[in-house]
PyMOL commands that place a pseudoatom at each C-alpha (Angstrom):
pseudoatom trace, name=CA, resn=UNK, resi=1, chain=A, elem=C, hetatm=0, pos=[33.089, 140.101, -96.503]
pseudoatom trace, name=CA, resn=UNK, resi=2, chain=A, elem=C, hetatm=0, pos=[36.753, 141.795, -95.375]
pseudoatom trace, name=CA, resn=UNK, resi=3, chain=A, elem=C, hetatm=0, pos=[39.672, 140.952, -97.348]
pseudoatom trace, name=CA, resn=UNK, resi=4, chain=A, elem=C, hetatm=0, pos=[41.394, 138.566, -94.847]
pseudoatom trace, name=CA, resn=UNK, resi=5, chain=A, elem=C, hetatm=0, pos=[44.680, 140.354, -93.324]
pseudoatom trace, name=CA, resn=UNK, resi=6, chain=A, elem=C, hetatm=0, pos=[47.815, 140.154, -95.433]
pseudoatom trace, name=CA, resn=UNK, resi=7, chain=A, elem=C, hetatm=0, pos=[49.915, 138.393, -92.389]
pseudoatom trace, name=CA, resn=UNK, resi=8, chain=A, elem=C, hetatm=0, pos=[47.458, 135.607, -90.803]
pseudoatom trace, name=CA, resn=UNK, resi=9, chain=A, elem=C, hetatm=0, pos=[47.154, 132.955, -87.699]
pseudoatom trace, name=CA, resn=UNK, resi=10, chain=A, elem=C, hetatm=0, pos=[48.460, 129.716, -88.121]
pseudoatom trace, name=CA, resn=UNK, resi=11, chain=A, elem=C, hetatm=0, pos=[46.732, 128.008, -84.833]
pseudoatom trace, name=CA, resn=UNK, resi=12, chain=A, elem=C, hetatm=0, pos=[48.903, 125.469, -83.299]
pseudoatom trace, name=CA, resn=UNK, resi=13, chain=A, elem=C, hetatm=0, pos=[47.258, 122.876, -80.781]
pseudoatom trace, name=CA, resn=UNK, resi=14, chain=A, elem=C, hetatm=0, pos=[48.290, 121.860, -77.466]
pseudoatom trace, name=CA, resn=UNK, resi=15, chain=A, elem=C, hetatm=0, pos=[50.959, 119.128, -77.042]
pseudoatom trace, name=CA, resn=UNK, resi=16, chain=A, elem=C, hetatm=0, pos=[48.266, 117.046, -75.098]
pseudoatom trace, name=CA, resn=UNK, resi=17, chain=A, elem=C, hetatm=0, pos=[44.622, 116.615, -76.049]
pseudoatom trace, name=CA, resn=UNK, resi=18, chain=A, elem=C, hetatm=0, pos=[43.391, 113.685, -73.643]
pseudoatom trace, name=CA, resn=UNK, resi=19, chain=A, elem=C, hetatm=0, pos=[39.545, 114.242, -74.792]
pseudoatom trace, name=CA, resn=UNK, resi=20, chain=A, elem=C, hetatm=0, pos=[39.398, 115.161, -78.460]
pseudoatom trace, name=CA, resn=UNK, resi=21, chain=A, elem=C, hetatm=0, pos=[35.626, 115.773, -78.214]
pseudoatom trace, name=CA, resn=UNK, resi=22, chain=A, elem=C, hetatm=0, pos=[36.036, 118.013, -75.294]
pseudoatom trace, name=CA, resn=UNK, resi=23, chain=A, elem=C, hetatm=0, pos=[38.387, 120.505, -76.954]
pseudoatom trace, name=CA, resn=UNK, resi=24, chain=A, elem=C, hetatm=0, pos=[36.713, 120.400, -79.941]
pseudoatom trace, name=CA, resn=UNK, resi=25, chain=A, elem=C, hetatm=0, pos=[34.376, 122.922, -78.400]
pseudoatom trace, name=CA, resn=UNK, resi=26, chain=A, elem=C, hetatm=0, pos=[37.541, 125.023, -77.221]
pseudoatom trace, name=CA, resn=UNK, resi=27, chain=A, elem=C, hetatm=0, pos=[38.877, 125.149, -81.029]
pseudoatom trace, name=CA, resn=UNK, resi=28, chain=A, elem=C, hetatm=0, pos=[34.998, 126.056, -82.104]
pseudoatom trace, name=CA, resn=UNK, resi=29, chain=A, elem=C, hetatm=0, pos=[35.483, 129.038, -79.852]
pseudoatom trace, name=CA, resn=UNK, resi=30, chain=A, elem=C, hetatm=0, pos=[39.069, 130.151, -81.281]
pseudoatom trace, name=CA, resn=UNK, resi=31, chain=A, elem=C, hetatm=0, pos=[37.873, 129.853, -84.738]
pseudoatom trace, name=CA, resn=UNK, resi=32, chain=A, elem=C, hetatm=0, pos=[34.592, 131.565, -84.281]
pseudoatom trace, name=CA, resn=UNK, resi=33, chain=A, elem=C, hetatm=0, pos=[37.189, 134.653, -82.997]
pseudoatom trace, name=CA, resn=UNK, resi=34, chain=A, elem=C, hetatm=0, pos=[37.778, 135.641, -86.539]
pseudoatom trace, name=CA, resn=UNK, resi=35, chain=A, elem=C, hetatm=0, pos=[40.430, 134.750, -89.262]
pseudoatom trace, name=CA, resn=UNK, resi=36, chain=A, elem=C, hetatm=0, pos=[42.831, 131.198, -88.877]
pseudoatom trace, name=CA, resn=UNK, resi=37, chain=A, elem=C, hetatm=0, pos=[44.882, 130.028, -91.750]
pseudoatom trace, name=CA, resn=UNK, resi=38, chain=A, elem=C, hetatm=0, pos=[46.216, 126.811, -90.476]
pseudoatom trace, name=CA, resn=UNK, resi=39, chain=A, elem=C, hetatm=0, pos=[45.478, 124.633, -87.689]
pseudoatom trace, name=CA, resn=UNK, resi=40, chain=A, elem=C, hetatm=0, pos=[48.557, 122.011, -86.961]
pseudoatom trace, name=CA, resn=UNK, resi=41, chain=A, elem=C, hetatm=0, pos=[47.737, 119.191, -84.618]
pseudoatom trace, name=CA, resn=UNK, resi=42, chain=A, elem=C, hetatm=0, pos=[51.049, 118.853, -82.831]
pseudoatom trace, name=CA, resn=UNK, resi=43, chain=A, elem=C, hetatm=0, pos=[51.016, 116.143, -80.803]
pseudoatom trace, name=CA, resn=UNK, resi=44, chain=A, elem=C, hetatm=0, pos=[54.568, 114.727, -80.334]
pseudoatom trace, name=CA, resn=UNK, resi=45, chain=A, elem=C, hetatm=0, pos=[53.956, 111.709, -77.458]
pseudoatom trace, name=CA, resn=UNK, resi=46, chain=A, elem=C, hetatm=0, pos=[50.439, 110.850, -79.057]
pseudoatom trace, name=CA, resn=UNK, resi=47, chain=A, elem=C, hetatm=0, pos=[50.360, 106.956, -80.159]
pseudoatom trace, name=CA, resn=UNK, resi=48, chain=A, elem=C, hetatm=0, pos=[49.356, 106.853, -83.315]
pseudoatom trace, name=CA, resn=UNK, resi=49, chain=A, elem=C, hetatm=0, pos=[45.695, 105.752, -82.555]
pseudoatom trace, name=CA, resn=UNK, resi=50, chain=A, elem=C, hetatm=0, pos=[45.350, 108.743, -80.620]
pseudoatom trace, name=CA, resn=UNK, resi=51, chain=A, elem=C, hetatm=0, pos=[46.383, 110.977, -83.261]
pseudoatom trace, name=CA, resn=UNK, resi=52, chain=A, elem=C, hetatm=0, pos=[44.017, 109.275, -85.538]
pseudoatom trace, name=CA, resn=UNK, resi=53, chain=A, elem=C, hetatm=0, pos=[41.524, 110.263, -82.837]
pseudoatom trace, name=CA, resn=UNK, resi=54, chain=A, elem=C, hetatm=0, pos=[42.446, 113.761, -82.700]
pseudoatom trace, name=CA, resn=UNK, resi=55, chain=A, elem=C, hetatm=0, pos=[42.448, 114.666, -86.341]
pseudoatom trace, name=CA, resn=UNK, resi=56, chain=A, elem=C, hetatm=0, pos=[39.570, 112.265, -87.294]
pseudoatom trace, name=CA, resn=UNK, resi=57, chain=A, elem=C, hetatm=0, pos=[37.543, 114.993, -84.463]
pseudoatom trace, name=CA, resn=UNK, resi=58, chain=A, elem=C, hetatm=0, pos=[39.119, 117.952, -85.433]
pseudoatom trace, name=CA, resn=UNK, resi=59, chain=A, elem=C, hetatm=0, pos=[40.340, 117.771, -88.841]
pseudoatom trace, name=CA, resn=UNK, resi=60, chain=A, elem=C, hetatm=0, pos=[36.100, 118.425, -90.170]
pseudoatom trace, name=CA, resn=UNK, resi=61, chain=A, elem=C, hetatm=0, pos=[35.574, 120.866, -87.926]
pseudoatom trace, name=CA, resn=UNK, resi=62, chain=A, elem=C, hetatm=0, pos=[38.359, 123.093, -89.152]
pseudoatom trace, name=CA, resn=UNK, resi=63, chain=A, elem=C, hetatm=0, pos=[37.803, 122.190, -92.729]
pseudoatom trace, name=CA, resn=UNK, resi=64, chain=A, elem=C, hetatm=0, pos=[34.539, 123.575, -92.689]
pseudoatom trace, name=CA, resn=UNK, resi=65, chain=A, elem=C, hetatm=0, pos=[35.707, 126.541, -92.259]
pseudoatom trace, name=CA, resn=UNK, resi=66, chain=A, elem=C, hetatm=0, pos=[38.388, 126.525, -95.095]
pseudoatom trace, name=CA, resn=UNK, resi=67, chain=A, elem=C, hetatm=0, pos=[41.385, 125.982, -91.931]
pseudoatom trace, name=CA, resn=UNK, resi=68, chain=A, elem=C, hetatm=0, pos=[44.706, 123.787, -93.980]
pseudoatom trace, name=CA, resn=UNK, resi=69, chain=A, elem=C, hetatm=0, pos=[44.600, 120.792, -91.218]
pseudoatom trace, name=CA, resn=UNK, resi=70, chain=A, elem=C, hetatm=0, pos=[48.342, 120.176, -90.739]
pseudoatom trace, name=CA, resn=UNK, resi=71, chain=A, elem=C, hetatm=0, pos=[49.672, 117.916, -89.134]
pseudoatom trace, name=CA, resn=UNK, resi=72, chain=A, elem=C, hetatm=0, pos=[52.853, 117.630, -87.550]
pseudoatom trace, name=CA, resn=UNK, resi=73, chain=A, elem=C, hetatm=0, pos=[56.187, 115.326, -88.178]
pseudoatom trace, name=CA, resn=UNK, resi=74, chain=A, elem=C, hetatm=0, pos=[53.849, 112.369, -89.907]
pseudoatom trace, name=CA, resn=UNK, resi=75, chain=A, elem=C, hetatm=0, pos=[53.343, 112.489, -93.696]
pseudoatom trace, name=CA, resn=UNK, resi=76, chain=A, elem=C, hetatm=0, pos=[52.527, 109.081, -93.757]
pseudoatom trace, name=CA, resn=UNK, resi=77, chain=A, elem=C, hetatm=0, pos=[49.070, 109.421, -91.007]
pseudoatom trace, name=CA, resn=UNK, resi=78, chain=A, elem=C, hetatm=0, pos=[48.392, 113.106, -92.801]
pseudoatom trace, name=CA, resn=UNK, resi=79, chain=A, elem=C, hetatm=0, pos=[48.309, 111.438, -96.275]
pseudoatom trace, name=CA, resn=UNK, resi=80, chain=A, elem=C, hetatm=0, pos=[46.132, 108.325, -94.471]
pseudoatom trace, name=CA, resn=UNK, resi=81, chain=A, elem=C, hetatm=0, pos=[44.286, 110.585, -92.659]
pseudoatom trace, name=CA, resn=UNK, resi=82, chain=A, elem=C, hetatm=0, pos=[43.106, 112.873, -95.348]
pseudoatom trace, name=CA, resn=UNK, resi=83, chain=A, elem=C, hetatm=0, pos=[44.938, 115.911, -93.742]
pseudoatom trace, name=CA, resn=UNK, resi=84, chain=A, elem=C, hetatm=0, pos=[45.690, 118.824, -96.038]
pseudoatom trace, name=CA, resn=UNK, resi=85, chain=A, elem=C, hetatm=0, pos=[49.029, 118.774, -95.419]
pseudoatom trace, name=CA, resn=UNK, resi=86, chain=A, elem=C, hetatm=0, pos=[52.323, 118.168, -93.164]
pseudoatom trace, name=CA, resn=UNK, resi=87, chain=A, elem=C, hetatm=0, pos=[55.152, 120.097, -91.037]
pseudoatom trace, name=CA, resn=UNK, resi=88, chain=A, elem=C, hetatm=0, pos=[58.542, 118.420, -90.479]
pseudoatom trace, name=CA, resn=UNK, resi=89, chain=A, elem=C, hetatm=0, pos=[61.501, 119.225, -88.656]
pseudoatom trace, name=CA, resn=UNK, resi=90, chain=A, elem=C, hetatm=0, pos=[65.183, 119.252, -89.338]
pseudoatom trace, name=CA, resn=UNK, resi=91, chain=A, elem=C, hetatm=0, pos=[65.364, 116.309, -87.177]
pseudoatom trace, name=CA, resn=UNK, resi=92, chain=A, elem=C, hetatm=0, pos=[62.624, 114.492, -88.952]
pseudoatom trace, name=CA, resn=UNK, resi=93, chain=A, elem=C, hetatm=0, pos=[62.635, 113.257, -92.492]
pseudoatom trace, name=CA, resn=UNK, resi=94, chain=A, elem=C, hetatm=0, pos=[63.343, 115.552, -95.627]
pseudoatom trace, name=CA, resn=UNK, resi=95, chain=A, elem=C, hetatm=0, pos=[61.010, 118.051, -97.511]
pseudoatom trace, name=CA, resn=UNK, resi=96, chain=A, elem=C, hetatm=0, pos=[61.459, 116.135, -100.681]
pseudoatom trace, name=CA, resn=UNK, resi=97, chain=A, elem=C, hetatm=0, pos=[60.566, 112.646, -98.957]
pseudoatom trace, name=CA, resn=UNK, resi=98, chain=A, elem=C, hetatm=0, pos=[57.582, 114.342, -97.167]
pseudoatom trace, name=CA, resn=UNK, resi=99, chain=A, elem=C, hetatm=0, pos=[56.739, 115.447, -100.782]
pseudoatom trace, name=CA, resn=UNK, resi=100, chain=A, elem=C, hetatm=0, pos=[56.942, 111.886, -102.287]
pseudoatom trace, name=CA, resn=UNK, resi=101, chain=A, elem=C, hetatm=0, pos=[54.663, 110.662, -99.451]
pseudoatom trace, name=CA, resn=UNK, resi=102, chain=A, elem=C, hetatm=0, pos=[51.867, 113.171, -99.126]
pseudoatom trace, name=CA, resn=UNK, resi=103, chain=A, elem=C, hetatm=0, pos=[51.711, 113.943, -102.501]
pseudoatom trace, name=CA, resn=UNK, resi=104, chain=A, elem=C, hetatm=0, pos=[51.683, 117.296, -104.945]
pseudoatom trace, name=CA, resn=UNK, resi=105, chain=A, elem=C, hetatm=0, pos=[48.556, 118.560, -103.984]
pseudoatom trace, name=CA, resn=UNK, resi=106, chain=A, elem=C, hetatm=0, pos=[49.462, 118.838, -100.166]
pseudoatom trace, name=CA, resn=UNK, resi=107, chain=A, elem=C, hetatm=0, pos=[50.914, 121.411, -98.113]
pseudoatom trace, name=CA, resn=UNK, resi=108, chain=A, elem=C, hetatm=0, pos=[54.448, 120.586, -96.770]
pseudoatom trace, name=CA, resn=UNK, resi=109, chain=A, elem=C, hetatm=0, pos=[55.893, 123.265, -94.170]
pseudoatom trace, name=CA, resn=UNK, resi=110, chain=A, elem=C, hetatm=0, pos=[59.681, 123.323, -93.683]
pseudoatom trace, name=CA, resn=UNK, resi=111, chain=A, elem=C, hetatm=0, pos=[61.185, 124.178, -90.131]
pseudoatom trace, name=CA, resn=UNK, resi=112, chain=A, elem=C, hetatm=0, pos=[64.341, 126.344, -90.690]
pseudoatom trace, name=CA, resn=UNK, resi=113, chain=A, elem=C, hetatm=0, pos=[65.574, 128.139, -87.200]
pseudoatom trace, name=CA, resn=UNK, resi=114, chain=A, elem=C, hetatm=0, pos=[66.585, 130.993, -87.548]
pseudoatom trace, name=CA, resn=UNK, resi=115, chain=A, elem=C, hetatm=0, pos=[68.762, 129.880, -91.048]
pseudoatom trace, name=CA, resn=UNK, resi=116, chain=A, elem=C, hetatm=0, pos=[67.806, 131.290, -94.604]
pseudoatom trace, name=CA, resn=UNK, resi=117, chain=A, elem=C, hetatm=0, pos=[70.467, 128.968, -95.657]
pseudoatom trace, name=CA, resn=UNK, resi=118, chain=A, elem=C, hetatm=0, pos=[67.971, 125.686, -94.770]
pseudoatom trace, name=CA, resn=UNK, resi=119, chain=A, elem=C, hetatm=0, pos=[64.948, 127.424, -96.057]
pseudoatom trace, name=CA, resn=UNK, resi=120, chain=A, elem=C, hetatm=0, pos=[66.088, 127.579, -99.332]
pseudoatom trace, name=CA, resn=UNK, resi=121, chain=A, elem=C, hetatm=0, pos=[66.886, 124.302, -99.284]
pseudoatom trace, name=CA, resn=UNK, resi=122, chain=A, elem=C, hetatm=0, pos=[63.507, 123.259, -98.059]
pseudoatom trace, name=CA, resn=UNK, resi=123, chain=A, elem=C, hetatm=0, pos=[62.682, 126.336, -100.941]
pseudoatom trace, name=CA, resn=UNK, resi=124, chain=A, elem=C, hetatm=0, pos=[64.209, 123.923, -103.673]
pseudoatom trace, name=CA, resn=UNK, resi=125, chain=A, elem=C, hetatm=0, pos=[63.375, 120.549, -102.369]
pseudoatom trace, name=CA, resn=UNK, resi=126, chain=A, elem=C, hetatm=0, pos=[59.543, 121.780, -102.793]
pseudoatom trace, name=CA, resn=UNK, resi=127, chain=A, elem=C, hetatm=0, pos=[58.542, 123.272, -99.209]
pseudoatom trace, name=CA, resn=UNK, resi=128, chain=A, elem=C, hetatm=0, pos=[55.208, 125.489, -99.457]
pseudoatom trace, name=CA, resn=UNK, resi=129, chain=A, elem=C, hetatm=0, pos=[56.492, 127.572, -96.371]
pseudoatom trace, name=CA, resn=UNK, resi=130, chain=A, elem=C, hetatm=0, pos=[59.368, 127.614, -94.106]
pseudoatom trace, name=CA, resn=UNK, resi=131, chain=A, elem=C, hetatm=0, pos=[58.923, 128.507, -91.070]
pseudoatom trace, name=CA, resn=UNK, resi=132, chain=A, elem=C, hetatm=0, pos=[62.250, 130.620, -88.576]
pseudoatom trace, name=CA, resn=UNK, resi=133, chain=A, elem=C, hetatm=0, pos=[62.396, 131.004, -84.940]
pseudoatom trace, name=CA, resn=UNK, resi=134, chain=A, elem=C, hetatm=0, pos=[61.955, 130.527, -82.204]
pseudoatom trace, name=CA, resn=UNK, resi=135, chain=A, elem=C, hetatm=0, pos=[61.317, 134.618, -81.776]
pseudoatom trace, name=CA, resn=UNK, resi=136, chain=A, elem=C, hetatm=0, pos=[60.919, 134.764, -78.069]
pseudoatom trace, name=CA, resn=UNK, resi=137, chain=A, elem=C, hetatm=0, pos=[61.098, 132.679, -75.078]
pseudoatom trace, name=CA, resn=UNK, resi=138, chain=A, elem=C, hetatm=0, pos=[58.269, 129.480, -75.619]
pseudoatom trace, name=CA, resn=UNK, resi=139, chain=A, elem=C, hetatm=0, pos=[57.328, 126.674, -73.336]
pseudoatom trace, name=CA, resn=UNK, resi=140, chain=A, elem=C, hetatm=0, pos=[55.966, 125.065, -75.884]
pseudoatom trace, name=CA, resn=UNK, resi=141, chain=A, elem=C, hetatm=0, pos=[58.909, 123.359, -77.195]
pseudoatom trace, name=CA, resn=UNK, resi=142, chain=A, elem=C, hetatm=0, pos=[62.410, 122.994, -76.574]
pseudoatom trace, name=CA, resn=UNK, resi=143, chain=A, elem=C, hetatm=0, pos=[63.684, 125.824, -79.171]
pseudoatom trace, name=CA, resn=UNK, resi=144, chain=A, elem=C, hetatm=0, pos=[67.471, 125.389, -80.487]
pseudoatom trace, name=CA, resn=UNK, resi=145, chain=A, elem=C, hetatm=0, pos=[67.510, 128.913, -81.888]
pseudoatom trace, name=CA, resn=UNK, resi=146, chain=A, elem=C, hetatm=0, pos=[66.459, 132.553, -81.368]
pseudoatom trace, name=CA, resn=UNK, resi=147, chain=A, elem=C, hetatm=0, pos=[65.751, 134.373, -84.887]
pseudoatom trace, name=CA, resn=UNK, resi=148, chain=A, elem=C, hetatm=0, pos=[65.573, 138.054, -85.400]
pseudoatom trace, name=CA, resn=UNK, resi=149, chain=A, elem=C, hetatm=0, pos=[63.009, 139.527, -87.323]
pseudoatom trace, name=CA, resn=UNK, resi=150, chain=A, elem=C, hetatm=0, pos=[65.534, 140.592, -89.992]
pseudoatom trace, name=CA, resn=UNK, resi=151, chain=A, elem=C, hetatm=0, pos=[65.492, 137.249, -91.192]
pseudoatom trace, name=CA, resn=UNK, resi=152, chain=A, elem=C, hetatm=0, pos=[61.967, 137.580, -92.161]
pseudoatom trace, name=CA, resn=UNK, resi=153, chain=A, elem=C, hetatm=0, pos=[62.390, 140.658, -94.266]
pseudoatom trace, name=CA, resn=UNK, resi=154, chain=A, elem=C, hetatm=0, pos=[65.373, 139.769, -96.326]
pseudoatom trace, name=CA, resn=UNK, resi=155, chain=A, elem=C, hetatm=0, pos=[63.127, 136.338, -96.709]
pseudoatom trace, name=CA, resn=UNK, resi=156, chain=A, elem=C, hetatm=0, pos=[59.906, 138.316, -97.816]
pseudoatom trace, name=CA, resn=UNK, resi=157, chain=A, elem=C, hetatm=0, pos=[62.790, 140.793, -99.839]
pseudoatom trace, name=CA, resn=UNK, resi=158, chain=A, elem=C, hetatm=0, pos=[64.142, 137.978, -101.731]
pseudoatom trace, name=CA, resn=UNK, resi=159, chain=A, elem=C, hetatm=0, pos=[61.927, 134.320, -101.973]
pseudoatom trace, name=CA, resn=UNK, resi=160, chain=A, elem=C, hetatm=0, pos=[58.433, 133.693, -102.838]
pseudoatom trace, name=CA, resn=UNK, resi=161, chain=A, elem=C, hetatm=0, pos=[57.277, 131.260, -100.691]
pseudoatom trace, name=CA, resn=UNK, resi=162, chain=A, elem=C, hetatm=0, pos=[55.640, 132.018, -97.606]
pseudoatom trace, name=CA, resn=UNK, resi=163, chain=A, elem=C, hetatm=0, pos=[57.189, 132.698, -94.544]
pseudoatom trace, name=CA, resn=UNK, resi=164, chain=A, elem=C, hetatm=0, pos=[55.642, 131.726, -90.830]
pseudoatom trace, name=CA, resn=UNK, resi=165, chain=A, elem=C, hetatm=0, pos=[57.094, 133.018, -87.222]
pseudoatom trace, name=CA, resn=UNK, resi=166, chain=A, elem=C, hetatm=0, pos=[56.735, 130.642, -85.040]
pseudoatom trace, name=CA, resn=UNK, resi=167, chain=A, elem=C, hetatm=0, pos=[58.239, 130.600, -81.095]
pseudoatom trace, name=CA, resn=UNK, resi=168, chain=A, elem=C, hetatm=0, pos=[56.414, 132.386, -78.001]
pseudoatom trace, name=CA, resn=UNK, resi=169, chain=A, elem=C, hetatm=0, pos=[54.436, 135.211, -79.898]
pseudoatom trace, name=CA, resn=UNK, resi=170, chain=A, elem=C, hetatm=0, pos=[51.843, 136.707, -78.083]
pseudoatom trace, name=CA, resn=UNK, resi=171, chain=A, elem=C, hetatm=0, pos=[49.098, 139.370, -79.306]
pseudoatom trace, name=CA, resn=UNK, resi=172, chain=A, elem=C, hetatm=0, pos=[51.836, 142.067, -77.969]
pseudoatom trace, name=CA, resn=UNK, resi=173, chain=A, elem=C, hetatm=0, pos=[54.350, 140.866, -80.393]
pseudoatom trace, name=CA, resn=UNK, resi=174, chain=A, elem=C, hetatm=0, pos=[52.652, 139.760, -83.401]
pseudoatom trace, name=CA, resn=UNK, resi=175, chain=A, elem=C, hetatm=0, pos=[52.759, 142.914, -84.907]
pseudoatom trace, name=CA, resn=UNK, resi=176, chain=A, elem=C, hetatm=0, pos=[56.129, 143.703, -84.988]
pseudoatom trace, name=CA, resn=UNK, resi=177, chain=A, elem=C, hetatm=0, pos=[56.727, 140.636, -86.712]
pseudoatom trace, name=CA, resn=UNK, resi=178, chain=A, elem=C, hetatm=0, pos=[53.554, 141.166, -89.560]
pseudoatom trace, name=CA, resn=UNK, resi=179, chain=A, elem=C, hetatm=0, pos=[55.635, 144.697, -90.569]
pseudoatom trace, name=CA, resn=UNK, resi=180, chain=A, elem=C, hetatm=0, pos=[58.884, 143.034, -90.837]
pseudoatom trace, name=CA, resn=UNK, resi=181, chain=A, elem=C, hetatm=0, pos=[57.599, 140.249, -93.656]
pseudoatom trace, name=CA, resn=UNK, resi=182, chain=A, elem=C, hetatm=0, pos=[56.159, 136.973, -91.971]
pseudoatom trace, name=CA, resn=UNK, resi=183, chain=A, elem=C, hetatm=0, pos=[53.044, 135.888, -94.007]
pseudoatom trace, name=CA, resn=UNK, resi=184, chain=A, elem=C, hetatm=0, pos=[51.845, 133.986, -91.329]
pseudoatom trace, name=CA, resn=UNK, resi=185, chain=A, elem=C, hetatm=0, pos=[52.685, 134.070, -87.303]
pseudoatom trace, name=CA, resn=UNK, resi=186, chain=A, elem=C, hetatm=0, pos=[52.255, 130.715, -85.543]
pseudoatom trace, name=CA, resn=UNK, resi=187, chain=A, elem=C, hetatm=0, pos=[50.483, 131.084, -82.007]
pseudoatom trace, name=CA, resn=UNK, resi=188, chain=A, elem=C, hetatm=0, pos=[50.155, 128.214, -79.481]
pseudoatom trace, name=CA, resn=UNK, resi=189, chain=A, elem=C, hetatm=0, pos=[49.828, 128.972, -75.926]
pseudoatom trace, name=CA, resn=UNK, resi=190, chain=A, elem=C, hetatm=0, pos=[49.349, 132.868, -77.033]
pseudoatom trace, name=CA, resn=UNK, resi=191, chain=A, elem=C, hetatm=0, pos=[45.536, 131.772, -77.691]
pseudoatom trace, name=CA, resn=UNK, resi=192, chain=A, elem=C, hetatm=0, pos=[44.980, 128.762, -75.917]
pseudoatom trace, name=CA, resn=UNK, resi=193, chain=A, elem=C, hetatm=0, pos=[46.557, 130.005, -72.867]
pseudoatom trace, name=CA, resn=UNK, resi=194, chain=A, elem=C, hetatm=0, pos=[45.056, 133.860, -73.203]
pseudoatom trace, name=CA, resn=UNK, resi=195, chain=A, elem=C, hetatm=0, pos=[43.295, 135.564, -69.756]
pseudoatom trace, name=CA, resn=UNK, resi=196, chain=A, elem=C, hetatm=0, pos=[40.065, 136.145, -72.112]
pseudoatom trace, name=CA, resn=UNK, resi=197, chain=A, elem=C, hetatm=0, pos=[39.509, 133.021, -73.786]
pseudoatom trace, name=CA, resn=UNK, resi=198, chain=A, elem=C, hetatm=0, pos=[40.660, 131.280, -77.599]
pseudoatom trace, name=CA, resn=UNK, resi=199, chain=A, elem=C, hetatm=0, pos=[37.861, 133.519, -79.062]
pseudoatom trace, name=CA, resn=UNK, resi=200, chain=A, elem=C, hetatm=0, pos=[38.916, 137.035, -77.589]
pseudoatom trace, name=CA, resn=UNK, resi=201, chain=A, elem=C, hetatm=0, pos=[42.604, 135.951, -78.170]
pseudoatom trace, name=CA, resn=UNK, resi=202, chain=A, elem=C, hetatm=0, pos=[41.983, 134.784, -82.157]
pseudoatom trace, name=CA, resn=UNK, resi=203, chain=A, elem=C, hetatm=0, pos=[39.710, 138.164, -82.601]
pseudoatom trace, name=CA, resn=UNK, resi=204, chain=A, elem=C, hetatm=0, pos=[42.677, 140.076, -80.880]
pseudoatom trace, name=CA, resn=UNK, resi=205, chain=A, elem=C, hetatm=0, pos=[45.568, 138.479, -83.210]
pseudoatom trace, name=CA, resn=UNK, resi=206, chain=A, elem=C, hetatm=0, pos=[43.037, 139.797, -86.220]
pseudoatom trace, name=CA, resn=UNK, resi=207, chain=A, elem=C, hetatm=0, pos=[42.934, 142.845, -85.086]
pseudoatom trace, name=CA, resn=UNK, resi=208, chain=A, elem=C, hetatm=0, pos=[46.595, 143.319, -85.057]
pseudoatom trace, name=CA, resn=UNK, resi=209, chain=A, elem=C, hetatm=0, pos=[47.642, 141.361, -87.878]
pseudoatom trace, name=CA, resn=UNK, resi=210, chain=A, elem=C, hetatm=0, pos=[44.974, 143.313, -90.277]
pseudoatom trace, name=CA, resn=UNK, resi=211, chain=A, elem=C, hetatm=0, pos=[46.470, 146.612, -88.671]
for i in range(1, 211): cmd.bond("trace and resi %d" % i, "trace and resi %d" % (i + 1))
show_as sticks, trace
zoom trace
């Protein structure tokens, strides 16, 4: 089996999955495309029955195929959940009290703009990745920066922990953003919203990011 490639997808969901069941098939397809790190269910207006719903459908089916389920802004329904870890934002609660809820043995991913000032802090307070952008224009999310790839370098240059791009990055642009130091590159509509399909788009990330 292929080493997998040093920079690699972390697979973000949609913002709205009304039938959990239904694009459980769709995220079977993306991860049969070839090599996905992460998968964080991002669901920001999801009750939280819903969310149950979503990860409680998802959550095996990336776990089988040794995909970190992340979940987004809750480290109280990842913990409950049995989710392998948690992503918060600098407008949600701290690293260090995500830490205290989820536990040491989960993964807790920092958001830190486009500012290797906050990453360190997120770096001491116990984050297992920060993540800096947004890179390019996204529709994803309301983004409150615009990072340059030179933040990922000095990053990879001077900290251990890993580093994820997150913010509008497409197949074209993943690349460029693998040779300048991000460990992982975050991808949203870039594969579910891809002319070919979540499969051709995952397989075509691979193929750049093992390039």
């Amino acid at each position: 089996m292929p080493d997998a490639p040093a920079c690699r997808l972390y697979l973000i969901t949609p913002a709205r999955i009304d039938d959990p069941k239904a694009f459980a098939a769709t995220l079977a397809e993306a991860l049969a495309g070839g090599d996905v790190a992460c998968l964080q269910i991002r669901l920001k207006d999801a009750d939280d029955a819903h969310i149950a719903e979503v990860v409680r459908v998802l959550a095996p089916l990336a776990q089988a195929r040794d995909v970190a389920v992340i979940l987004n802004d809750r480290p109280d329904l990842a913990a409950r959940l049995g989710c392998d870890g948690v992503h918060v934002g600098q407008s949600d609660m701290g690293c260090a009290e995500a830490r205290r809820i989820v536990g040491k043995d989960r993964i807790v991913g920092v958001t830190c703009h486009d500012s290797r000032h906050l990453a360190m802090e997120a770096a001491e307070a116990g984050a297992d990745y920060v993540a800096f952008g947004a890179f390019f224009d996204t529709a994803t999310k309301d983004a409150p920066t615009r990072a340059e790839p030179e933040v990922l370098t000095i990053w990879q240059e001077t900290m251990q922990i890993p580093c994820v791009a997150i913010g509008g990055i497409t197949v074209e642009t993943a690349g460029a953003l693998a040779a300048a130091g991000a460990d992982f590159v975050a991808v949203s509509a870039g594969v579910w919203g891809h002319p070919d399909g979540p499969r051709a788009a995952v397989a075509a990330f691979q193929a750049v990011l093992a390039g």
